[in-house]
BALOBA-1460 file (C-alpha; in Angstrom, 3 decimals):
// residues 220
<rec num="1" residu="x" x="0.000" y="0.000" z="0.000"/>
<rec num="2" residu="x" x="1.296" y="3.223" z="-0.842"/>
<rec num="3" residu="x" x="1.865" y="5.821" z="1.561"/>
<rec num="4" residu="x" x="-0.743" y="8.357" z="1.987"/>
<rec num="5" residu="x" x="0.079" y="12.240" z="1.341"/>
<rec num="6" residu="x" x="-0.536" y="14.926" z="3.529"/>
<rec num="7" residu="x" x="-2.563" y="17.321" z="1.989"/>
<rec num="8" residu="x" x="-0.791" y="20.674" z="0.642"/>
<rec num="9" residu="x" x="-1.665" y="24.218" z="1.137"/>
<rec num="10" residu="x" x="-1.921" y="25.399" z="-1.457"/>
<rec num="11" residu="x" x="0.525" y="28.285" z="-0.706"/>
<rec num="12" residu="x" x="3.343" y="25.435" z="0.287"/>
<rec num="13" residu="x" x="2.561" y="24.181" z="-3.926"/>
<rec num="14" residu="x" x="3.504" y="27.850" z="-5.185"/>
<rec num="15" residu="x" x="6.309" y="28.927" z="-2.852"/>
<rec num="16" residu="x" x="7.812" y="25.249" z="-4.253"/>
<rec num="17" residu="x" x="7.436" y="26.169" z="-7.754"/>
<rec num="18" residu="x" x="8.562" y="29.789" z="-7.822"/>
<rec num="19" residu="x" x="11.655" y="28.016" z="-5.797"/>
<rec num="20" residu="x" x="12.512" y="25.514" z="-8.279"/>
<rec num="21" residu="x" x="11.842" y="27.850" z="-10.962"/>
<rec num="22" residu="x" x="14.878" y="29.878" z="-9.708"/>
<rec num="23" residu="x" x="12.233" y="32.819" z="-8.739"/>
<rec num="24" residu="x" x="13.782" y="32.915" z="-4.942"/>
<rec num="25" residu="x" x="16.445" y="30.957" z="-2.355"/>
<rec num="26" residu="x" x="16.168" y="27.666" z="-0.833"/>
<rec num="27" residu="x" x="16.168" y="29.951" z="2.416"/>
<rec num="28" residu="x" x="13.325" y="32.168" z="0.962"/>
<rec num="29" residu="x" x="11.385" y="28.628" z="0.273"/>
<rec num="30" residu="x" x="12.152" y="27.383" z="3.820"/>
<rec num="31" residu="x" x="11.233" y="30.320" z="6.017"/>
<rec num="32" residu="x" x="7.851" y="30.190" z="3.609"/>
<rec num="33" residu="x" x="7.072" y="26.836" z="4.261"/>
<rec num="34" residu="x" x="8.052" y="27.039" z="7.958"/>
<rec num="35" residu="x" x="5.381" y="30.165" z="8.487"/>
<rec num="36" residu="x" x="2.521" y="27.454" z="6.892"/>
<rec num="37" residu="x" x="3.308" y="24.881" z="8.795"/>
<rec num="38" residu="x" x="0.478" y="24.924" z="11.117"/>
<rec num="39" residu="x" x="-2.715" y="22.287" z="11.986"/>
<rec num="40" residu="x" x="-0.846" y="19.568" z="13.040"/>
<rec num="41" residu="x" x="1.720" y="19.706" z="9.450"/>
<rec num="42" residu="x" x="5.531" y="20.537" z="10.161"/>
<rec num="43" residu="x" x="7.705" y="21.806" z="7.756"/>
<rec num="44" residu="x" x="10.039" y="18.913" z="7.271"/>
<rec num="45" residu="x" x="6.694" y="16.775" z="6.236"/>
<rec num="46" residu="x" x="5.555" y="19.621" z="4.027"/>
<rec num="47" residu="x" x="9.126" y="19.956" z="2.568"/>
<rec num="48" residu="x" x="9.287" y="16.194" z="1.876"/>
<rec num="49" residu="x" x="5.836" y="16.315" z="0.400"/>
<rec num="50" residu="x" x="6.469" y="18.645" z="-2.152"/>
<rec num="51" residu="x" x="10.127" y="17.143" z="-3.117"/>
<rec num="52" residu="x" x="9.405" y="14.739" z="-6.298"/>
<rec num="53" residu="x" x="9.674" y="11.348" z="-5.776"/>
<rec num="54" residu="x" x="11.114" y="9.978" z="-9.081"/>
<rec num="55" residu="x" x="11.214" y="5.977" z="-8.184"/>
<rec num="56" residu="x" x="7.725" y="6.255" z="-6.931"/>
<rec num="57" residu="x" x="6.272" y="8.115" z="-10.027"/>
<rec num="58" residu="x" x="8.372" y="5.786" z="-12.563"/>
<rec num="59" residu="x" x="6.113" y="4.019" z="-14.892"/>
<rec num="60" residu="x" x="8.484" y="2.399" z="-17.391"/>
<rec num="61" residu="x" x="11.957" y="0.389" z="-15.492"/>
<rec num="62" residu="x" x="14.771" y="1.257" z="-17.282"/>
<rec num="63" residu="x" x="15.405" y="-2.716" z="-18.053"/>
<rec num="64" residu="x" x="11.770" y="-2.779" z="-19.138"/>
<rec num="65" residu="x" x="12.492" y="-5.632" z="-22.274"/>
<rec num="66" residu="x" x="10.261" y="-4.246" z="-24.285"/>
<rec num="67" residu="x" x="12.340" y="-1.418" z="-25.379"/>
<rec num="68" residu="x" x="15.414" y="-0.180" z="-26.279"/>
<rec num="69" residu="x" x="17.344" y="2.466" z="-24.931"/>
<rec num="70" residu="x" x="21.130" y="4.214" z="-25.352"/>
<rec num="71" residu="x" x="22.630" y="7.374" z="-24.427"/>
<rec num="72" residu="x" x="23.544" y="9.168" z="-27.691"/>
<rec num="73" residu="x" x="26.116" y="12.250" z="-28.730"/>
<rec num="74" residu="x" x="23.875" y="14.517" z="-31.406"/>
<rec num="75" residu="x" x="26.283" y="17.029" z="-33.317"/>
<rec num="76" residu="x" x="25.063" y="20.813" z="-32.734"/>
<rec num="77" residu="x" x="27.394" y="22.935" z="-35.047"/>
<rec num="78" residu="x" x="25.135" y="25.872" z="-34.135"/>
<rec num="79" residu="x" x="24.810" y="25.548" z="-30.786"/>
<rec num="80" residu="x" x="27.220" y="24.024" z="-28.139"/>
<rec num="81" residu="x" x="28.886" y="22.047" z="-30.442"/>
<rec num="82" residu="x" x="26.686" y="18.997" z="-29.236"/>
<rec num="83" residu="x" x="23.896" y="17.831" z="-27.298"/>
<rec num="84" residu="x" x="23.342" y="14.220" z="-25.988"/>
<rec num="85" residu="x" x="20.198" y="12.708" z="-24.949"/>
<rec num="86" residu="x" x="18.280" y="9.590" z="-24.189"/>
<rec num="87" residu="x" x="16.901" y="7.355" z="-27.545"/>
<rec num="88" residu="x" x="14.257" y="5.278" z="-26.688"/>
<rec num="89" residu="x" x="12.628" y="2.892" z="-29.007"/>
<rec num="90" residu="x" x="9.846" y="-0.187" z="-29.174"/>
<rec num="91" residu="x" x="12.427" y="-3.510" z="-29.447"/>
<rec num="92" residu="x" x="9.305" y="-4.459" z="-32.103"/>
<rec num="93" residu="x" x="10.920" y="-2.206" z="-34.695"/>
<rec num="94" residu="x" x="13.621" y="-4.581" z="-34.749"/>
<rec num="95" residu="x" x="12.991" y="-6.525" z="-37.450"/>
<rec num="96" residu="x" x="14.437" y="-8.527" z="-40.682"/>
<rec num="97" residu="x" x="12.228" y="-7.376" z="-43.116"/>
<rec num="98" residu="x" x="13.623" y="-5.574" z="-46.103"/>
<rec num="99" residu="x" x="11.633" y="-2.390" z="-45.428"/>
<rec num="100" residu="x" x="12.469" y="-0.947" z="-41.652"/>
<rec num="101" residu="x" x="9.391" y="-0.123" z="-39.513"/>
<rec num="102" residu="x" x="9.036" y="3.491" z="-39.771"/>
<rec num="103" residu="x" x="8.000" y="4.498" z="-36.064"/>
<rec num="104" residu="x" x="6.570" y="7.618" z="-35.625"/>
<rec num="105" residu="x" x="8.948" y="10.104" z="-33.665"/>
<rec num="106" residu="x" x="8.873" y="12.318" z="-30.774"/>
<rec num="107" residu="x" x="11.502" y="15.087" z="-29.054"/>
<rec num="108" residu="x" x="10.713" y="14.953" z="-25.329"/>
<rec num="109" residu="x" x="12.133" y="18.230" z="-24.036"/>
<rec num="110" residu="x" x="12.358" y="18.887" z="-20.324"/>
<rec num="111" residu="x" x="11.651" y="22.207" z="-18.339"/>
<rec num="112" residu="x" x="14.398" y="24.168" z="-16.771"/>
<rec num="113" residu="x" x="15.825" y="21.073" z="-14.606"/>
<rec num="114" residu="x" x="17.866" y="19.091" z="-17.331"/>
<rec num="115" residu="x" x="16.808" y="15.921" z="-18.179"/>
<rec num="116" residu="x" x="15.955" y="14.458" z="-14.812"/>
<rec num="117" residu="x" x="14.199" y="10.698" z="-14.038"/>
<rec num="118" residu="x" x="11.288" y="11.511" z="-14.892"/>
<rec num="119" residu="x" x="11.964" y="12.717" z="-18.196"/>
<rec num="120" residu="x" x="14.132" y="9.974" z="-19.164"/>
<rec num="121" residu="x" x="10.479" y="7.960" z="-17.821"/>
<rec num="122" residu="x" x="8.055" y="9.693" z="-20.240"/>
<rec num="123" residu="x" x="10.388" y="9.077" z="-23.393"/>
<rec num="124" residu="x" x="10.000" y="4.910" z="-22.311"/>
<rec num="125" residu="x" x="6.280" y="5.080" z="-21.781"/>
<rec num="126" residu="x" x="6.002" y="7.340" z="-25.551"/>
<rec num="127" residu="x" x="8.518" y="4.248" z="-26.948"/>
<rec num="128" residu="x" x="6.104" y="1.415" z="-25.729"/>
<rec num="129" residu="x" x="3.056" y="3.876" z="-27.556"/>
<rec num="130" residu="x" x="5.517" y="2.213" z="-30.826"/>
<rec num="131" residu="x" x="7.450" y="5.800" z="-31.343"/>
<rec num="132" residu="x" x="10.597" y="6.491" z="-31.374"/>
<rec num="133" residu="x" x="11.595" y="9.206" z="-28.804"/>
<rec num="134" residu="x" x="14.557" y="10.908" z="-28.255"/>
<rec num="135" residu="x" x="15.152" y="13.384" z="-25.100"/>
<rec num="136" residu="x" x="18.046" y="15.796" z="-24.938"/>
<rec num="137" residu="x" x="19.713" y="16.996" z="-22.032"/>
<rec num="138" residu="x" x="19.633" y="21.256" z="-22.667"/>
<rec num="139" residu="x" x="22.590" y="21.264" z="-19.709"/>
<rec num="140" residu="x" x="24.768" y="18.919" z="-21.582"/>
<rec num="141" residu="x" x="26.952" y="22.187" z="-22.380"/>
<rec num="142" residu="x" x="27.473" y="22.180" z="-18.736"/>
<rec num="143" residu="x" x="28.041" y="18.888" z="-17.937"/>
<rec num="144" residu="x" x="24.784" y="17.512" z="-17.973"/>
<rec num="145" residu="x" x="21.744" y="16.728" z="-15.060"/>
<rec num="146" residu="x" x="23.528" y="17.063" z="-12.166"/>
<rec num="147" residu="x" x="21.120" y="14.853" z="-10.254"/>
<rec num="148" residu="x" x="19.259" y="17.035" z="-8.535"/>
<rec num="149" residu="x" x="16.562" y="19.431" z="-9.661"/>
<rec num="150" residu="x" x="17.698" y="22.673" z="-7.736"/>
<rec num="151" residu="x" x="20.875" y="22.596" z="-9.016"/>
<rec num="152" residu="x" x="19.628" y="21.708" z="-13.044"/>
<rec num="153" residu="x" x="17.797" y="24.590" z="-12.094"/>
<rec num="154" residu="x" x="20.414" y="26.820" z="-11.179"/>
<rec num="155" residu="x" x="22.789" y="25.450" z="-13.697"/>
<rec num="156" residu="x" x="19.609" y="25.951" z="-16.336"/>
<rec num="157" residu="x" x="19.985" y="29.829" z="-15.898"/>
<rec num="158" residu="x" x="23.421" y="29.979" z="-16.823"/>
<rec num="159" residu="x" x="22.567" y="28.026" z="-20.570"/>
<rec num="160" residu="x" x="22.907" y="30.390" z="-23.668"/>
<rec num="161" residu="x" x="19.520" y="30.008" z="-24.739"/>
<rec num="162" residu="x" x="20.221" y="30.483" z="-28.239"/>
<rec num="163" residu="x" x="22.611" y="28.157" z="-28.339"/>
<rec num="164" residu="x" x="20.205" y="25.983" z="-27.015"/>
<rec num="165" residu="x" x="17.643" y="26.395" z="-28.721"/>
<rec num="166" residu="x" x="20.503" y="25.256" z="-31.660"/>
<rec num="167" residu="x" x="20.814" y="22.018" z="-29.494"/>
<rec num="168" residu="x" x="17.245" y="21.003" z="-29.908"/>
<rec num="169" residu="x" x="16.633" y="22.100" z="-33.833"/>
<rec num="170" residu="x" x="19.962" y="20.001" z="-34.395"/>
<rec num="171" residu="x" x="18.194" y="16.863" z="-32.113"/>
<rec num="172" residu="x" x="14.809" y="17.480" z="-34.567"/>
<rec num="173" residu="x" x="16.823" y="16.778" z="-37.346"/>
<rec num="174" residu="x" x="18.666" y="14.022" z="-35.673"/>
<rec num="175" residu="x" x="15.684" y="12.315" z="-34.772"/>
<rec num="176" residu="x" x="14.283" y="12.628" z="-38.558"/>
<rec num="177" residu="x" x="17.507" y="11.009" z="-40.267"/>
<rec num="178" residu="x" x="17.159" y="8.459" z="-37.803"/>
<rec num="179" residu="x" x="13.634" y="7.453" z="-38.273"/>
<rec num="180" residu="x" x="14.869" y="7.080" z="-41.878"/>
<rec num="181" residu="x" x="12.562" y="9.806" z="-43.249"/>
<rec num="182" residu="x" x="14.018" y="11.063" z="-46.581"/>
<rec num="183" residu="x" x="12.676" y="13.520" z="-48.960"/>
<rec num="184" residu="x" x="10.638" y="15.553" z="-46.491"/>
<rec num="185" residu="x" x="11.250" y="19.532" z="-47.014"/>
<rec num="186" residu="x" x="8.482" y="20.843" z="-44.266"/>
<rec num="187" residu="x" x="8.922" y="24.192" z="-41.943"/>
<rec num="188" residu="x" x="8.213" y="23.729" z="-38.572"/>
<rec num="189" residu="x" x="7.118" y="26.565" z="-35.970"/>
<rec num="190" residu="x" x="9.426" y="25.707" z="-32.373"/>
<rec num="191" residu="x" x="7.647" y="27.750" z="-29.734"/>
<rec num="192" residu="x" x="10.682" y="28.067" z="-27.247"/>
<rec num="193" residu="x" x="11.220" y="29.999" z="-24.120"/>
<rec num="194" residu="x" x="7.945" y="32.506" z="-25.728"/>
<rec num="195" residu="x" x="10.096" y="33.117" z="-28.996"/>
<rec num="196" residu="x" x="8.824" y="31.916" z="-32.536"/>
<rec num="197" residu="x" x="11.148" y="30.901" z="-35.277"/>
<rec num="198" residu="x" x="10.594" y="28.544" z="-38.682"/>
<rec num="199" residu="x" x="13.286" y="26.365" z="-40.019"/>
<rec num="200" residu="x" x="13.247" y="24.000" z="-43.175"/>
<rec num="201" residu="x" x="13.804" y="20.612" z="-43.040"/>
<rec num="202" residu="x" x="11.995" y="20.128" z="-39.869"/>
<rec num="203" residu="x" x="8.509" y="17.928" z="-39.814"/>
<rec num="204" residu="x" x="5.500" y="19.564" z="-39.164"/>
<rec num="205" residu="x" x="2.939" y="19.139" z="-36.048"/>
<rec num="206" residu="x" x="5.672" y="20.455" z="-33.055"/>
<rec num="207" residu="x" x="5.324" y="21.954" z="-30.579"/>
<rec num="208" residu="x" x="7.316" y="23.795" z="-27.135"/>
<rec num="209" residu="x" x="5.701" y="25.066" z="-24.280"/>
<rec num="210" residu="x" x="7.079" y="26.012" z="-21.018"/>
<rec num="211" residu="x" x="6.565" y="23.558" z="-18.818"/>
<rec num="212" residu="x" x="8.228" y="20.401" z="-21.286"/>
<rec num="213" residu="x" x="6.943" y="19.127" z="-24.204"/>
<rec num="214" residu="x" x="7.143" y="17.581" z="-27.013"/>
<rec num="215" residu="x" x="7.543" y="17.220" z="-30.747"/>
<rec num="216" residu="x" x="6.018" y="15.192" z="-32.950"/>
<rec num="217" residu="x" x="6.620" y="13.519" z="-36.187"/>
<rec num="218" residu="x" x="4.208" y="11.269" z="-38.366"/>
<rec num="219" residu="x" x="5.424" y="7.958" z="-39.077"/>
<rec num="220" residu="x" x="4.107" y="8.107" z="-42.873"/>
């Protein structure tokens, strides 16, 4: 039986976001909590509450043997120079036949953490929905997730975001020679960090908002 909850206030849920959103100090996000911890909650239970429990929330194991998954380098000439990221695929598509199954593909991009456990969890569950997904790590520049959110977060602020934003159109790309598309010559809108820009080359039907997302290509 899983262990039941406490139930938030709902001031505890915002003081934790604008904290790991980089908006104010761990200290700031303490002495917050700590002034709302009445009715029988302390703060070390609302604390622990709020902090994400990745192994509890995982839906997919990572030696789940119905998929496949590696760590890959992408090339960003653009950007940083590169980007890696975590390619996850259906072990169905490996087949034989003398036409490869063309799987539908997604970009799972993260929010301003780096791509944490959970992130690494949605791109398994889209690869046993038979696509093949691909999620870069926007802090690789910078040595990649550190393993903790607060400090991806902190470490997220200090990312050229042009240069990022580089990283990902190079992944999109990636991703679309690697599905083996050929041929295709669509422009695709990237909403990213509230700025709009086309590029060629690019599938169609994408999409970035600001809290993670993801982009998507047919598998025709």
């Amino acid at each position: 039986m899983e262990p039941t909850r406490p139930k938030l206030p709902s001031a505890a849920i915002e003081l934790y976001n604008l904290f790991i959103h980089g908006e104010i100090s761990r200290r700031d996000f303490v002495d917050g909590v700590q002034r709302l911890a009445t009715g029988g909650l302390v703060a070390a239970t609302i604390i622990d509450a709020l902090m994400p429990n990745y192994a509890l929330g995982q839906q997919v194991s990572r030696t789940d043997d119905r998929i496949k998954a590696t760590y890959e380098t992408v090339p960003s000439p653009q950007g940083n120079g590169s980007i890696k990221g975590y390619l996850v695929r259906p072990v169905s598509a490996d087949t034989r036949a003398a036409t490869p199954a063309r799987l539908p593909g997604i970009l799972v991009v993260h929010e301003n953490r780096g791509l944490n456990p959970h992130i690494e969890d949605i791109a398994r569950r889209f690869a046993l929905a038979n696509f093949m997904a691909f999620a870069p790590d926007g802090l690789t520049s910078l040595g990649g997730f550190p393993g903790d959110d607060y400090k991806g977060g902190q470490m997220f602020s200090k990312i050229d975001s042009k240069k990022m934003t580089e990283d990902v159109v190079a992944c999109a790309m990636w991703v679309e020679i690697a599905r083996r598309l050929h041929g295709q010559n669509r422009r695709h809108r990237l909403l990213l960090r509230g700025q709009h820009r086309q590029y060629s080359g690019c599938p169609a039907g994408s999409r970035f908002g600001g809290r993670g997302a993801v982009l998507r290509w047919p598998s025709r």
